[in-house]
C-alpha positions in Angstrom: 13.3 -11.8 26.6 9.8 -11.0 28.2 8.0 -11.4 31.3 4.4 -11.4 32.6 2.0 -7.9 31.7 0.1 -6.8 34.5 -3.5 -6.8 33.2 -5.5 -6.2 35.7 -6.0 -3.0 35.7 -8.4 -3.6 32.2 -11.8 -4.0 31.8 -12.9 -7.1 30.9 -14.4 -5.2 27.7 -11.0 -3.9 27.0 -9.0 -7.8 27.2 -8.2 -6.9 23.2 -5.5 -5.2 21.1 -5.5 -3.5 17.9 -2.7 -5.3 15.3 -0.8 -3.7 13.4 1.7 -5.2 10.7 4.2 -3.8 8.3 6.2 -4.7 5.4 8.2 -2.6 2.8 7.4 -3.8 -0.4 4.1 -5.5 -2.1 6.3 -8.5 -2.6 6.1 -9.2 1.1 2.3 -8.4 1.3 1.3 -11.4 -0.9 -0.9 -14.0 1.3 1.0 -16.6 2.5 4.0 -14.3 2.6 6.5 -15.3 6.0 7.3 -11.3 7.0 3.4 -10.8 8.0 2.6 -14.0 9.0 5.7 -14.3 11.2 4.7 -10.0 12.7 1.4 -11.9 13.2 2.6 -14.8 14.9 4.9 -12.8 17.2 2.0 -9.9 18.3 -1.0 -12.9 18.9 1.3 -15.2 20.8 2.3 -12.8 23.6 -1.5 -11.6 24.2 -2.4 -15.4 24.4 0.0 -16.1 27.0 -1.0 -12.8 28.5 -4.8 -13.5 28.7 -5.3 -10.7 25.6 -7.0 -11.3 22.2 -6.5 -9.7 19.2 -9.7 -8.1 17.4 -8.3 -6.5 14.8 -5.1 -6.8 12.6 -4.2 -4.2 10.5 -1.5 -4.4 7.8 -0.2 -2.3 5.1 3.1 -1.8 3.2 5.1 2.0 3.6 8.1 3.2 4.4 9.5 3.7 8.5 9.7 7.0 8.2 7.0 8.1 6.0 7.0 11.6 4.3 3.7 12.0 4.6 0.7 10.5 6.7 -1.0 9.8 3.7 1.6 6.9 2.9 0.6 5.2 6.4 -3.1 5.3 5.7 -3.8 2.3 7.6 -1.5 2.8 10.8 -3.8 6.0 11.1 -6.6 3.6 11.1 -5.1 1.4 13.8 -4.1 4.7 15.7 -8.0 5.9 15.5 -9.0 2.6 16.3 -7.0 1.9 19.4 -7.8 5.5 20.7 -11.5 5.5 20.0 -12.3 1.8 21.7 -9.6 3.0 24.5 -7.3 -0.2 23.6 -3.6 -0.9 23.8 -2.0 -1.2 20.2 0.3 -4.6 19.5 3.1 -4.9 17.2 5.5 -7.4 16.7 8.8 -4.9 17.0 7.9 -1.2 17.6 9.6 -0.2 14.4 6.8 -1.6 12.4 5.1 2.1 13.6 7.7 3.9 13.1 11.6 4.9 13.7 10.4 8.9 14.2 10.3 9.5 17.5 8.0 12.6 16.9 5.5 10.0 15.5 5.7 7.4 18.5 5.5 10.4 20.9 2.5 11.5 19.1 1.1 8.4 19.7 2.4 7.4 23.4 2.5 11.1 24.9 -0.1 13.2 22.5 -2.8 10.6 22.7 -1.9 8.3 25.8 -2.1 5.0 23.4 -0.5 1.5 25.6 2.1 -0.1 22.6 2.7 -3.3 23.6 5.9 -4.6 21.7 6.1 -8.6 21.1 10.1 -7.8 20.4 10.3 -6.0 23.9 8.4 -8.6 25.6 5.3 -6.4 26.6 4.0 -3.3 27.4 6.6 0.3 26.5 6.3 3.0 28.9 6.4 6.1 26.7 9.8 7.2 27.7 10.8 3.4 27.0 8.7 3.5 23.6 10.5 7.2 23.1 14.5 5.5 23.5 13.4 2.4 21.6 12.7 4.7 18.5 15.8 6.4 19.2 18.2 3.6 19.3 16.3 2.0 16.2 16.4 5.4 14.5 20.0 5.7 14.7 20.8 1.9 13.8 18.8 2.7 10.9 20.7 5.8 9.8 24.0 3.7 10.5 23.2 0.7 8.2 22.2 3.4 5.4 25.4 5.2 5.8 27.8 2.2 5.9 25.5 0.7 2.6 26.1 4.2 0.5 30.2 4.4 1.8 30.4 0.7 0.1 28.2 1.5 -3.1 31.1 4.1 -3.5 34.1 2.5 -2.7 33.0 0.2 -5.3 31.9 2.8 -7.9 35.5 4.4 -7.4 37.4 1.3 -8.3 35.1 0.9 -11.5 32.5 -1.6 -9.9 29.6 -2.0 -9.6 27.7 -3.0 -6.2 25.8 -7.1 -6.1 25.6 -9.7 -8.2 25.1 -9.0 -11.8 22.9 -12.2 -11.8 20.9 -10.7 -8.8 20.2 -7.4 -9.7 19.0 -9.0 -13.5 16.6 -10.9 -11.2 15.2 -8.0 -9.3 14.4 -6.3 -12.6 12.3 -8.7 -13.5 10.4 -9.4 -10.0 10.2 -5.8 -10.3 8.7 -5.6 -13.2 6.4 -8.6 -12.9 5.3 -6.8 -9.2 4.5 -3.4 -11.1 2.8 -5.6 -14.0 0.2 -7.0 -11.4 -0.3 -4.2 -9.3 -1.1 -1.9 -12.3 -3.7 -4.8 -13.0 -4.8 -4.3 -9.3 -5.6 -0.8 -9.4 -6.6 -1.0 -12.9 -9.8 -3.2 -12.0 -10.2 -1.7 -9.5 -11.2 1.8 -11.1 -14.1 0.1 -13.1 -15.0 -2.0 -9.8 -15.4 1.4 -7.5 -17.2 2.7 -10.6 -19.8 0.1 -11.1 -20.4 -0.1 -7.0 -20.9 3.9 -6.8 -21.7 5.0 -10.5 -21.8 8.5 -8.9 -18.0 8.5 -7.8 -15.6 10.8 -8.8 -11.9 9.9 -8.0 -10.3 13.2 -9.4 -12.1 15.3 -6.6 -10.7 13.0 -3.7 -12.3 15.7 -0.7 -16.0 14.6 -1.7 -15.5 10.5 -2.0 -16.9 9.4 1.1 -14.7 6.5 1.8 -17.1 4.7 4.4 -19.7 4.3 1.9 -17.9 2.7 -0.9 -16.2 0.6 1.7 -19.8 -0.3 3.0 -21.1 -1.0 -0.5 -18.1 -3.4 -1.5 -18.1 -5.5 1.8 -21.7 -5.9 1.0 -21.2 -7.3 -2.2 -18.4 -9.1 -1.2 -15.9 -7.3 -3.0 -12.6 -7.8 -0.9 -8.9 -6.1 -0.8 -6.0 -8.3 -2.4 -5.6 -10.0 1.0 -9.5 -11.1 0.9 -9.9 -8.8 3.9 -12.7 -6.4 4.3 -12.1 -3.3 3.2 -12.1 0.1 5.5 -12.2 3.6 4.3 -8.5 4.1 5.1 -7.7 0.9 2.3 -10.4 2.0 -0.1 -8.6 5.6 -0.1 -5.0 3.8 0.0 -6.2 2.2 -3.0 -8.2 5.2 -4.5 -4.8 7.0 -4.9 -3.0 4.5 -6.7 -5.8 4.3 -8.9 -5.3 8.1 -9.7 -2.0 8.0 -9.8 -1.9 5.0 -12.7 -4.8 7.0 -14.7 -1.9 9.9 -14.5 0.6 8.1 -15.9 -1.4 7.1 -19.1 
């Protein structure tokens, strides 16, 4: 399903797209992982064939429909990014933004930002971008419904929902995820504090994120992913430090 995008109406200057890429859990964040490099795939194949580059590709894992716009740190980035440099954004399926239409209108309507959706085939209109969201929205709300009805059928006739032998292995891919990531962020408190001595995580509104991003590119100090860091991953990161520290 696709067709050919009408690109020439941009500036040569302006043959590139900001990525972004989504997954749910950290589990399919890990390099080599198929869910991102398949989003990848999907995204930079339709600009090639289109005569479109990718210059940047933004990732992060969050929710769909975040509670807060502090749990989609880098899809702000990739928002900022495509409205700064005036570029169209690229995703593999438009839900990897988002299934709130009052987030995808903010985007399409409130800030005029092209999506070009490798799913769709090409470039959304915004009242095409606005029904996508919609439709997926309500498929979404659907598959969580008929999932809850069947964890209580089950619970009334004394069962419980999966496979015993299933849910014994989540626990402990669970556990082993939160056992590495709390390593993560754990280094990564003395890392920020040998990089900035001066830093204080607990008062978050005086960090300035572009400087310790700066400092640990310069270094070559890089994010899980070996990626560069930005001041929307450093402050990702920054928060899960605090909240670990918390905890203890």
């Amino acid at each position: 399903m696709g067709f050919a995008m009408d690109t020439s109406y941009l500036r040569e200057d302006l043959q590139a797209a900001i990525g972004y890429g989504r997954v749910s859990t950290y589990g399919q964040w890990e390099p080599g992982n198929p869910p991102l490099l398949n989003q990848f795939d999907k995204a930079n194949q339709l600009l090639s064939a289109n005569g479109l580059k990718m210059c940047q590709w933004l990732t992060e894992v969050g929710p769909s429909v975040a509670a807060s716009s502090h749990e989609r740190p880098v899809l702000i980035e990739a928002v900022e990014q495509a409205y700064m440099q005036d570029r169209p954004l690229v995703v593999s399926d438009l839900s990897r933004i988002s299934r709130d239409v009052d987030d995808i209108k903010s985007i399409v309507v409130d800030l005029g930002i092209e999506i070009i959706d490798a799913k769709f085939g090409g470039t959304l209109s915004p009242q095409l971008a606005i029904k996508i969201t919609e439709r997926n929205r309500k498929s979404f709300e659907r598959r969580k419904e008929r999932a809850r009805e069947g964890v209580l059928a089950a619970q009334s006739s004394g069962k419980r929902a999966g496979n015993p032998g299933i849910r014994e292995a989540q626990k402990i891919a669970c556990a082993i995820r939160s056992e590495r990531a709390a390593k993560f962020y754990g280094n990564m408190y003395s890392v920020f504090k040998q990089v900035v001595p001066e830093i204080i995580f607990e008062n978050m509104g005086r960090v300035n994120f572009t400087k310790l991003a700066a400092r640990l590119n310069e270094k070559g100090i890089y994010t899980r992913l070996g990626r560069r860091w930005s001041a929307a991953s450093v402050r990702a990161v920054a928060i899960k430090v605090l909240q670990l520290k918390d905890r203890k």
